[in-house]
N, C-alpha and C positions, 0 to 999 in steps of 0.2 A: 783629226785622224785621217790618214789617207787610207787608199784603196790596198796598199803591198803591207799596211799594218794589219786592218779586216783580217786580210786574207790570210794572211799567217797564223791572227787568231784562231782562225776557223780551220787552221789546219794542225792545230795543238790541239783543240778540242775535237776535231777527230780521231786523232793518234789516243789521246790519251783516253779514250774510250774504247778503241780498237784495243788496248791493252789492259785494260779492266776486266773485259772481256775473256780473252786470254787468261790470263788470272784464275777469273773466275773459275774458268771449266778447268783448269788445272787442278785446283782446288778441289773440283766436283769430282776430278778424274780421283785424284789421289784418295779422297772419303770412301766412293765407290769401289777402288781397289781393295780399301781395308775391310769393306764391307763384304767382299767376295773370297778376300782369304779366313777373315774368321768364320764365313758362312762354310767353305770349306772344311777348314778345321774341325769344326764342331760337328759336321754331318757324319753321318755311319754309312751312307750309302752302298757304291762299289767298291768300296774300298775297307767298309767293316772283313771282311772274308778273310783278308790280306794283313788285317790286322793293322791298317792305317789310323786307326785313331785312337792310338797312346803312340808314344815316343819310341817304345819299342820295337810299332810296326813303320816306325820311321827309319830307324837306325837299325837292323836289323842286324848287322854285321859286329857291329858297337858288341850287339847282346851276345851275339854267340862266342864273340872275342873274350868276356867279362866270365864264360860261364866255362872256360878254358884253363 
């Protein structure tokens, strides 16, 4: 095995860990997304008032169009 095969080894096995990598937190990203919308969704916060959490204080235009 020469020195230019090594070396290329060792430069697959760092790419392909630099991309695992990537991956990974992509993966971590996109969990933590769904975890922040359904956290959303389901809270009452500033947005109970407003009537944000049911569909109707989603679509609010929807509702007054339907009731028309």
């Amino acid at each position: 095995m020469d020195l230019s095969t090594i070396q290329m080894h060792l430069d697959n096995f760092a790419t392909t860990w630099d991309n695992w990598a990537k991956l990974f937190k992509g993966v971590v990203s996109a969990f933590t997304n769904v975890d922040n919308a359904v956290n959303f969704l389901s809270s009452k916060g500033d947005f109970a008032d407003k009537g944000a959490d049911t569909a109707a204080g989603w679509f609010p235009k929807t509702v007054e169009a339907a009731k028309k």
